[in-house]
N, C-alpha and C positions, 0 to 999 in steps of 0.2 A: 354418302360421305358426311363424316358429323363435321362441325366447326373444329376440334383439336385435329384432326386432318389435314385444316385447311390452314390454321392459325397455331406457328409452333409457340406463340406468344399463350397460347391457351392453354394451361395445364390441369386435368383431369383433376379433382379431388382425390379421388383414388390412387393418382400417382403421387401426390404429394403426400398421404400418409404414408403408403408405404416405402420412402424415400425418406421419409423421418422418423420411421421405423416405431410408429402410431397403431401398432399393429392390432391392438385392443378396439380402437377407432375404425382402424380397417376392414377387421370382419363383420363389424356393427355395418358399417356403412355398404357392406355384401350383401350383407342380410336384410335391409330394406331396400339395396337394389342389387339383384340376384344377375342382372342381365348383365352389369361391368364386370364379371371374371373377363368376357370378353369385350371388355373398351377397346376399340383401336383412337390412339393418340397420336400426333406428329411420325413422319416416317412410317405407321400402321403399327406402332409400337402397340402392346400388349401390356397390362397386370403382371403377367407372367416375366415378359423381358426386363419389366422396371424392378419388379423384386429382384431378380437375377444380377443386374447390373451395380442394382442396391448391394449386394452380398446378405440379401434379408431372406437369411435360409429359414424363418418361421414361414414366410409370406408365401415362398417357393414351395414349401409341404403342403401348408392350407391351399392353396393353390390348385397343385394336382393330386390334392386327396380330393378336390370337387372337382375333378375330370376336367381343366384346362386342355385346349391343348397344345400338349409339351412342345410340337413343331410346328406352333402358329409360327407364320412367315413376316419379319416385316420387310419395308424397302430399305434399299442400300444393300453397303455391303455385309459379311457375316448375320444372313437372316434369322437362323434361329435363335430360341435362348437361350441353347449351351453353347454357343459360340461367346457369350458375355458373360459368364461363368467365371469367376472369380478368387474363386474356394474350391478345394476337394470337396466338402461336403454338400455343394450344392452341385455341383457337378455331377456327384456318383447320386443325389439325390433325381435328378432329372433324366442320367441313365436307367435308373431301377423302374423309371417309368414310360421310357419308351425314347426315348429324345433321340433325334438325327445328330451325327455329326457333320460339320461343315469346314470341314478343317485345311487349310492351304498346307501345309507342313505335315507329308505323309512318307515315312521311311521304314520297310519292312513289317510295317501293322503299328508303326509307333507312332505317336499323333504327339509332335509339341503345340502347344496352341498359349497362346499369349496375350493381354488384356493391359494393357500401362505396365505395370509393373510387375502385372500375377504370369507365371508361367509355368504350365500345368502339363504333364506326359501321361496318356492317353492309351492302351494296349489291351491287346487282346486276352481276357481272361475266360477260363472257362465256358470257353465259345459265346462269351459277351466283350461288350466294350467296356473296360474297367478303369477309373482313375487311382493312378498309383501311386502316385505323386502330383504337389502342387507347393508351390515355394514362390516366397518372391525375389527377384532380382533388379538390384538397380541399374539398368540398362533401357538404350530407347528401343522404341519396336524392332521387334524380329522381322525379318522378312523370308530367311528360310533357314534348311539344318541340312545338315550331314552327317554323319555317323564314321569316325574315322577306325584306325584298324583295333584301338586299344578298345574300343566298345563306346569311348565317349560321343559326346557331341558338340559339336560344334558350330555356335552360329555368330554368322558375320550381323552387327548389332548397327544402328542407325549411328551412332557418335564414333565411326571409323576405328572400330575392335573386332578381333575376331575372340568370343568368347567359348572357353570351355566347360563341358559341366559335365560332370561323373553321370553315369547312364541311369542309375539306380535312386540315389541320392538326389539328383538337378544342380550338389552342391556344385559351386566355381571351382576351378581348379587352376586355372590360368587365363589371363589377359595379354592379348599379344596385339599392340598397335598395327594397323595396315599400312605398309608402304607407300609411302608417301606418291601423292598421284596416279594410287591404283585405287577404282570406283569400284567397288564391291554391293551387291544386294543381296548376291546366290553362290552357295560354293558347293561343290562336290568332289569326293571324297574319291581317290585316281587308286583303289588301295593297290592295284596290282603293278603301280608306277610307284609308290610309294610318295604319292605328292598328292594336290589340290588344283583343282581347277577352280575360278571364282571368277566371277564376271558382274556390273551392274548394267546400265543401262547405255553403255556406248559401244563403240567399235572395236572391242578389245576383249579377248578373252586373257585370262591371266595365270598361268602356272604356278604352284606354290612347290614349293619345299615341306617338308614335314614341321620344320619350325614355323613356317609360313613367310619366308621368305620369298620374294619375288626371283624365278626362275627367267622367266619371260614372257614376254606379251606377245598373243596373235592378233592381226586384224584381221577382222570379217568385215565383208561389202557394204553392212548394213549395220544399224544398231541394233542390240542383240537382247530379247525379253526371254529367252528360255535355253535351256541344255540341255539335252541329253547326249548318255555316252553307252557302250556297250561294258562288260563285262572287263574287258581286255585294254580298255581305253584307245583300241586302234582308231572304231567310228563315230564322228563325234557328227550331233544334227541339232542345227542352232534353229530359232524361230525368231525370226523378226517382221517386225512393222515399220514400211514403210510408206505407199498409199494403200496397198494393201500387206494381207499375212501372205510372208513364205517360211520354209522350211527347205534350209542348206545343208546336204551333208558333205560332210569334210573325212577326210581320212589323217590320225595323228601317229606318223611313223617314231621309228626309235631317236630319232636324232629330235626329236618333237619338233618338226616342219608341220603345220596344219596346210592342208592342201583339200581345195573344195573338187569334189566329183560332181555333183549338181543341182541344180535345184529341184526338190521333188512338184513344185508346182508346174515344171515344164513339160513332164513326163505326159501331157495330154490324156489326164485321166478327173481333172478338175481339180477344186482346193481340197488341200491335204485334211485329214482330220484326226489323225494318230500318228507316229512311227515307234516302231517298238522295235530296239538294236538287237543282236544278239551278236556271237563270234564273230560270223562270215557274210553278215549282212541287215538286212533291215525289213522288217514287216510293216506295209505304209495301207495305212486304209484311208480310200478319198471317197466321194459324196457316193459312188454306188458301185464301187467295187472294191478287193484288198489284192496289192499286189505280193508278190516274196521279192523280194533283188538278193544275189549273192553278189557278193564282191571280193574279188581276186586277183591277181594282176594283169586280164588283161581289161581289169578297169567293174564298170556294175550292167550287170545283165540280168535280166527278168526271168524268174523260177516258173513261177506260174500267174495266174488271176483266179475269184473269184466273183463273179458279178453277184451284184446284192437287191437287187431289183425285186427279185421274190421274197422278201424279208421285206413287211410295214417300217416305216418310222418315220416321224414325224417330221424332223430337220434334217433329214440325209445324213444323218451320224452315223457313223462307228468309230469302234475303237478293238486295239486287240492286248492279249497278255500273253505270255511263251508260259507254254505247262512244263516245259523240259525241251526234250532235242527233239522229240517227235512229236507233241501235239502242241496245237495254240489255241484259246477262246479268243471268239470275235462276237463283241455286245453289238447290238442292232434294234432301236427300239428297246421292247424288253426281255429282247429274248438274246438267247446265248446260244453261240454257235461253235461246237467242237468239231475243230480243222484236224487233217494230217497233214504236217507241216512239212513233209516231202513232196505233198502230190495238188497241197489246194483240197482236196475232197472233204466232204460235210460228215460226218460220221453219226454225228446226233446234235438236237435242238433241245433246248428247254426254254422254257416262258419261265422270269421270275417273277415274285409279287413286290412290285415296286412303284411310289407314289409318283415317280416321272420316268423316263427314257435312259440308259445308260450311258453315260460320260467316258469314265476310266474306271478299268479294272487293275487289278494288283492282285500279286498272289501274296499270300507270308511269308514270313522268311523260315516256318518249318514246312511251307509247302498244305495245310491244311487246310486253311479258309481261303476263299475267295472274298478282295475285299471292293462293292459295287460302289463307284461313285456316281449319284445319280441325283435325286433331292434329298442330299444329306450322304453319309454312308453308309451301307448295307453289308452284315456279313452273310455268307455261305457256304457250309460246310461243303468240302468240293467231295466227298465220297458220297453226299447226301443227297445230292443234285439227279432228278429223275430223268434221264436225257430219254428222247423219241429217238432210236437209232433210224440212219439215214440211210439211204442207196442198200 
């Protein structure tokens, strides 16, 4: 560990020219010392993330025209340096060269991602990651999106708005103040109720209306860090921290009563590590096995299991995604596991090439790529995938 490491009072040479955008001085200064492409500075910062964070798209090309690399990691949070990306052009500059995404805001293969003021949309092109747009907006940080039924989007903003922005464009479209004493960080989009669900970080989930008017408010047990819902908006599974993580599922009938069915940490299978809703239930993968539950009135009953014990991986992870009504993938390590989502049975495996363990999977929204989150995001063309069939 050098001394900028250790000493954020310390600033590299190298980061200060290219930060004053000295860049005539900068390659000179490469060129009799070859070994700072790779300086790590304060937080294990990088050459590479200072020009990026700079917007010093000369610095960012010289860069990885002499083979940086694109996905050096630092500490904290948003590791890479297309997560600090600032511009389209640096952006699609650091895609053409290989660069991870590390993106919190992930909707249908649509990636918003956000930097102070810059806010850039992220999708799938030509079976690559393409930047399609990048604009900036005077708002404070995002914290997450939704995609409502018009195509737009919608994110609930730090200085209590919920803003909209044309899908294509990113232009604004409309500003609509939050209801006074509703805490918002995360909303999602109810399209088959024709409303919003939004919640921040307390004991309330919060209903919207299409205007985004306040509906009503549920309470849940616990304060509330995550959502998910199904298709139909009937099952809804919260995640919260209290001394430890649980994850609640609730059922949200027509008269929108939220009523909790149970806690899937009770279930005596260990802590949860996925759940994936669908119509008539919920696909939960815990430390070494996935169960199915359907749910129907005479409450939630168990489909099947698969123990996961014969599948490596390092932190007892999984995670699964619905292919459709009959099959499901479950990541495990690095490998992929195609389910028949009637029976639990393994049908085929594949190993993918990937720099860490699987996280979360997602399909597209035309159903073609597989998108891996893992260190970074990974796509994979799902008819291209060479599965080992099974049994």
């Amino acid at each position: 560990m050098n001394i900028y490491q250790q000493d954020f009072h310390q600033t590299p040479e190298i980061f200060r020219l290219i930060k004053a955008f000295d860049n005539a001085a900068a390659r000179e200064h490469l060129r009799r010392h070859p070994e700072e492409v790779a300086l790590r500075g304060w937080m294990d910062a990088t050459p590479l993330h200072i020009a990026v964070a700079a917007d010093n798209l000369e610095m960012v090309q010289f860069l990885v025209q002499h083979r940086v690399d694109v996905n050096a990691s630092r500490s904290g949070s948003s590791p890479f340096p297309l997560s600090w990306a600032r511009s389209r052009a640096v952006a699609a500059c650091l895609l053409d060269h290989g660069a991870r995404l590390d993106a919190g805001a992930l909707e249908c293969a649509v990636i918003v991602w956000t930097r102070g003021e810059r806010l850039g949309r992220i999708e799938i092109h030509e079976g690559r990651w393409a930047v399609t747009r990048a604009v900036h907006v005077n708002v404070c940080p995002v914290w997450s999106f939704c995609i409502d039924e018009n195509g737009d989007i919608v994110l609930p903003t730090g200085d209590d708005v919920f803003l909209v922005l044309d899908a294509v464009t990113l232009e604004p479209k409309r500003t609509i103040p939050v209801a006074a004493g509703v805490d918002v960080t995360n909303i999602h989009s109810l399209k088959s109720r024709q409303s919003y669900l939004a919640h921040g970080g307390d004991r309330h989930l919060h209903l919207l209306d299409q205007d985004f008017e306040l509906i009503r408010s549920l309470d849940v047990e616990d304060p509330c860090s995550g959502v998910r819902l199904n298709a139909p908006a009937t099952l809804v599974c919260t995640r919260h921290f209290n001394y430890d993580a649980s994850r609640v599922l609730h059922s949200l009938d027509e008269e929108l009563v939220l009523t909790k069915i149970t806690d899937l940490e009770d279930a005596g299978h260990g802590s949860v590590k996925s759940v994936t809703l669908h119509d008539h239930g919920a696909i939960v993968t815990f430390e070494r096995v996935v169960v199915a539950y359907r749910h129907g009135e005479g409450g939630l009953a168990e489909s099947w299991r698969l123990p996961l014990e014969r599948y490596p991986c390092e932190r007892d992870w999984s995670c699964a995604a619905l292919l459709g009504p009959d099959s499901l993938l479950v990541g495990r390590g690095r490998q992929l596991l195609l389910i028949d989502a009637h029976t639990g049975q393994v049908t085929g495996a594949a190993t993918l090439d990937l720099a860490g363990e699987i996280r979360e999977l997602h399909q597209d929204a035309r159903g073609e790529y597989l998108i891996v989150r893992g260190a970074g995001l990974k796509l994979a063309r799902l008819d291209a995938i060479r599965w080992d069939l099974q049994g």
